[in-house]
C-alpha positions as CSV (number, residue, x, y, z in Angstrom):
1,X,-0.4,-8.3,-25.5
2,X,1.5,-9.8,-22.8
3,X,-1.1,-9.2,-20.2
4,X,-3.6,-10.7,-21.7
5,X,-1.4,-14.2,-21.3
6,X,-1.6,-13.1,-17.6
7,X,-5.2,-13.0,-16.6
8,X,-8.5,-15.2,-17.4
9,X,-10.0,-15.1,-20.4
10,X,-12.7,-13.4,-18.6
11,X,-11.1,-10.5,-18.2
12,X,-11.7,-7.9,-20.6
13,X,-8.5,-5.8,-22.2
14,X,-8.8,-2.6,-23.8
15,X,-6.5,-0.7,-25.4
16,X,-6.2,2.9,-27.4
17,X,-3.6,4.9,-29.4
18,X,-4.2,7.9,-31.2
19,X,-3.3,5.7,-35.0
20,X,-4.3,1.9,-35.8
21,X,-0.8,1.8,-36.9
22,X,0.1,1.3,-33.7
23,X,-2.2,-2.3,-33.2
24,X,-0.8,-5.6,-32.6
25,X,-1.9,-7.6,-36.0
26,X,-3.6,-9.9,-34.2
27,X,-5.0,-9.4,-30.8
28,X,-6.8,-12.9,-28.3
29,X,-10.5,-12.8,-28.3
30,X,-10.4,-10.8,-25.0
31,X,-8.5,-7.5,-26.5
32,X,-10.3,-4.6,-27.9
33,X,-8.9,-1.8,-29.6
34,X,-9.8,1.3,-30.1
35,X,-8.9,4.5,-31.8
36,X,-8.7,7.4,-28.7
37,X,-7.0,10.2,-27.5
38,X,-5.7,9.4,-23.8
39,X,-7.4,13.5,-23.8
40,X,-10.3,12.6,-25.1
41,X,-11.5,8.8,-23.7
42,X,-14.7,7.6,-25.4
43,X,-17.7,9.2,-23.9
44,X,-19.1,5.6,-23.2
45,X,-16.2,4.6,-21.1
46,X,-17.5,6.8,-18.3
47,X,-17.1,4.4,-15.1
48,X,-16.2,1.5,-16.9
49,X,-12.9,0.2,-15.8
50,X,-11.5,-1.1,-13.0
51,X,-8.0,-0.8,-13.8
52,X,-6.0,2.0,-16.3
53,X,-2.4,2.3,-17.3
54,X,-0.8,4.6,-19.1
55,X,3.5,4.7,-19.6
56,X,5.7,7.0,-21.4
57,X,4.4,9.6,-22.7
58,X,6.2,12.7,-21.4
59,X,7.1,13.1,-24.4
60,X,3.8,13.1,-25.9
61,X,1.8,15.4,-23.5
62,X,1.7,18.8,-22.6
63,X,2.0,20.7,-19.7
64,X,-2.0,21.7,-19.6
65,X,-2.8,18.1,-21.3
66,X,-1.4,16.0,-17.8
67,X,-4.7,17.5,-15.9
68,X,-7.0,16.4,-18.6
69,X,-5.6,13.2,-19.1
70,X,-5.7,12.4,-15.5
71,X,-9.4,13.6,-15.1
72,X,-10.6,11.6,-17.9
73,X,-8.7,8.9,-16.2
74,X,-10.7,9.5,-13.2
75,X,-13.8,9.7,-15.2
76,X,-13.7,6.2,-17.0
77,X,-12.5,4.8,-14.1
78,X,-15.4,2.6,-11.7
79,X,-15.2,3.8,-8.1
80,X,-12.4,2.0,-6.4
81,X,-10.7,1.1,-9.5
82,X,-7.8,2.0,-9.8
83,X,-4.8,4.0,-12.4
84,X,-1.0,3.3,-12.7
85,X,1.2,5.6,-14.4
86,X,5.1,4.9,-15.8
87,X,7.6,7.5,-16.8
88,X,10.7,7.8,-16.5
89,X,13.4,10.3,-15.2
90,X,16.2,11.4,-18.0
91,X,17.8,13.0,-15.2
92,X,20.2,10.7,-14.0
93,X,22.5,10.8,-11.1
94,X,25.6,10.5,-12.5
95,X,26.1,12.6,-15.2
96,X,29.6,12.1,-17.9
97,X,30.1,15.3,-20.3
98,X,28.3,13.4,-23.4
99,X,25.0,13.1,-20.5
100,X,25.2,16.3,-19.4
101,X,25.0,18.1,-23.7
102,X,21.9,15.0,-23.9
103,X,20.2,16.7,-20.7
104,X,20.5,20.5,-21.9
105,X,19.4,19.4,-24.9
106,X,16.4,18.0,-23.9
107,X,15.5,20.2,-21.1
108,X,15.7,23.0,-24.2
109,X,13.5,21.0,-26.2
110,X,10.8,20.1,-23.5
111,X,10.8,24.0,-22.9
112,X,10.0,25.2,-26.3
113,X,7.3,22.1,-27.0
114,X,5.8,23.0,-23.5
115,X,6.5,19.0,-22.0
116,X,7.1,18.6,-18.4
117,X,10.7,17.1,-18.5
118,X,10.4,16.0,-15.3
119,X,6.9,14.8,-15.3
120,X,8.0,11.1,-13.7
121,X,8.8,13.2,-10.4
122,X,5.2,14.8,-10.6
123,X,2.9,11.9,-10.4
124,X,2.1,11.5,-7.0
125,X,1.1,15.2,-6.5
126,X,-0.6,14.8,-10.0
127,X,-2.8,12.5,-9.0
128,X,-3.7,14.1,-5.6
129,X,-5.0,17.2,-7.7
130,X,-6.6,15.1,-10.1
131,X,-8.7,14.1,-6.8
132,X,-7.0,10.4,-6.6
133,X,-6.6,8.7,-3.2
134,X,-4.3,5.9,-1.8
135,X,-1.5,7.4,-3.9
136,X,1.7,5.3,-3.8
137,X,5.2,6.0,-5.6
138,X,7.9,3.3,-6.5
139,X,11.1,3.8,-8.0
140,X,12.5,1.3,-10.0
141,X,16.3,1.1,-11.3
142,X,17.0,0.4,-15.1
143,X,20.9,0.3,-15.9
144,X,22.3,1.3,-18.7
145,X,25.9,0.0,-20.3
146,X,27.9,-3.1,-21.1
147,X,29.2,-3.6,-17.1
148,X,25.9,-4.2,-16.0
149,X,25.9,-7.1,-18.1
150,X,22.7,-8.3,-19.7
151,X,20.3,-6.2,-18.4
152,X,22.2,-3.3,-19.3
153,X,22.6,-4.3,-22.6
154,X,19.1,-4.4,-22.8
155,X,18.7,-1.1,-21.1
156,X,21.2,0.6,-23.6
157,X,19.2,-0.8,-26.3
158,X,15.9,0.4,-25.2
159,X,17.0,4.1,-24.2
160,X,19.1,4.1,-26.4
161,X,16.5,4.1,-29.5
162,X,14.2,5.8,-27.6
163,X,16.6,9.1,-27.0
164,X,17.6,8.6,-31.4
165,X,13.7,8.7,-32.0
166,X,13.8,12.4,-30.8
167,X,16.3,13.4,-33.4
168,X,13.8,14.5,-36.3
169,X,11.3,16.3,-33.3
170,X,14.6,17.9,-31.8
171,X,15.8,19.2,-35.2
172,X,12.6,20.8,-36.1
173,X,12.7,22.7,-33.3
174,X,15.6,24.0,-33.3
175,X,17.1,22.9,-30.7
176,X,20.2,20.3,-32.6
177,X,22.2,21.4,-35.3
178,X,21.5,18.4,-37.6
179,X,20.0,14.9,-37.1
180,X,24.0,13.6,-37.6
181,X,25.2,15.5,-35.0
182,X,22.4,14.2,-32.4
183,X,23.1,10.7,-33.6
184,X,26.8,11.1,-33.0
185,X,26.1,12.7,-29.1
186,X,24.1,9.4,-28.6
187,X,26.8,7.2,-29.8
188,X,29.3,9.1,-26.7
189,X,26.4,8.8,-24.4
190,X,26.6,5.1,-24.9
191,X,30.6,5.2,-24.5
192,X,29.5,6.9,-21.2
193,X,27.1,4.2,-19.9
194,X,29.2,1.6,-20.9
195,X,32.3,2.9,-18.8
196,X,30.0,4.4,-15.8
197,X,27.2,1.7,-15.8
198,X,24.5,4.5,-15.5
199,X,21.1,3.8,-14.0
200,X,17.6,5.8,-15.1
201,X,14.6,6.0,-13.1
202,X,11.9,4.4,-13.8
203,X,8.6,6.1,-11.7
204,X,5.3,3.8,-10.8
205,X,2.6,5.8,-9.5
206,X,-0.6,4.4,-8.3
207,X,-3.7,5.4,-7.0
208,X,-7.0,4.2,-6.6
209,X,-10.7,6.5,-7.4
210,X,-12.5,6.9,-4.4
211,X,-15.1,4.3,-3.7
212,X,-17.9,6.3,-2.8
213,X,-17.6,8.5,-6.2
């Protein structure tokens, strides 16, 4: 809810997920939330917004989902308004052997679920196809390990737990020999960021609907 500390209390906040269990418990008198498939946007939404944002969910969607997703984007969107996307590349530059098993493992796993691993280098031309204009790109650094002090504390933290959430999803598929052994890989990624200071990727895509749509 932290935008809605950022803007008047005139300005109108809605938000969706695909589960209530997912709300805040209490949201200002500004928010709305709503139970939606990013797919599948509520019909009445058409030309509604002036702004939509949407971050992290390359896990979550498809290959042949992206296109829909961004088209009902389009379609709830006012004309002018505009979209921004964040995801972020698990590809990093510098790679220790405990990064390099995480990578294969996931570029396995993204395979055999159809996900675009690499969906946060995508965006811009995404967009273009999805008939957006004014598309812009911005690359943002996030470091992991302990020699980055604070902030990569932070970033370990957050990656961190985000990479051990995959363990029951990458052991169903097949893809990890147990949820242990995943959990132990994560631990020597960690050892890696702390000795390397690693830094992920994190991609900001924006674009605007034309105005004369």
């Amino acid at each position: 809810m932290g935008v809605a500390k950022e803007v008047p209390e005139s300005v109108q906040i809605y938000g969706s997920d695909v589960s209530a269990a997912n709300f805040p418990t209490s949201t200002p008198p500004n928010v709305t939330m709503t139970i939606a498939s990013t797919v599948s946007l509520p019909e009445e939404w058409k030309g509604y917004f002036d702004l939509v944002h949407q971050r992290l969910l390359l896990a979550a969607l498809r290959r042949e989902q992206w296109p829909v997703v961004l088209s009902e984007m389009y379609r709830v969107l006012k004309p002018g308004g505009a979209v921004q996307l964040v995801e972020f590349d698990l590809s990093p530059k510098s790679k220790g052997p405990a990064m390099q098993e995480l990578l294969k493992v996931l570029t396995e796993a993204y395979a055999e679920t159809n996900l675009i691993l690499d969906v946060a280098t995508r965006l811009g031309p995404l967009l273009e196809t999805a008939g957006f204009v004014d598309v812009q790109v911005e690359k943002r650094h996030m470091p992991m390990g302990k020699m980055w002090g604070e902030f990569g504390r932070q970033g370990t933290v957050i990656m961190k737990g985000a990479f051990q959430n995959y363990a029951g999803a990458l052991a169903n598929a097949g893809v990890i020999h147990s949820v242990d052994e995943y959990l132990d890989l994560m631990d020597r990624v960690e050892k890696e960021w702390d000795e390397h200071g690693v830094q992920y990727v994190a991609v900001v895509a924006t674009a605007r609907k034309p105005a004369s749509n």
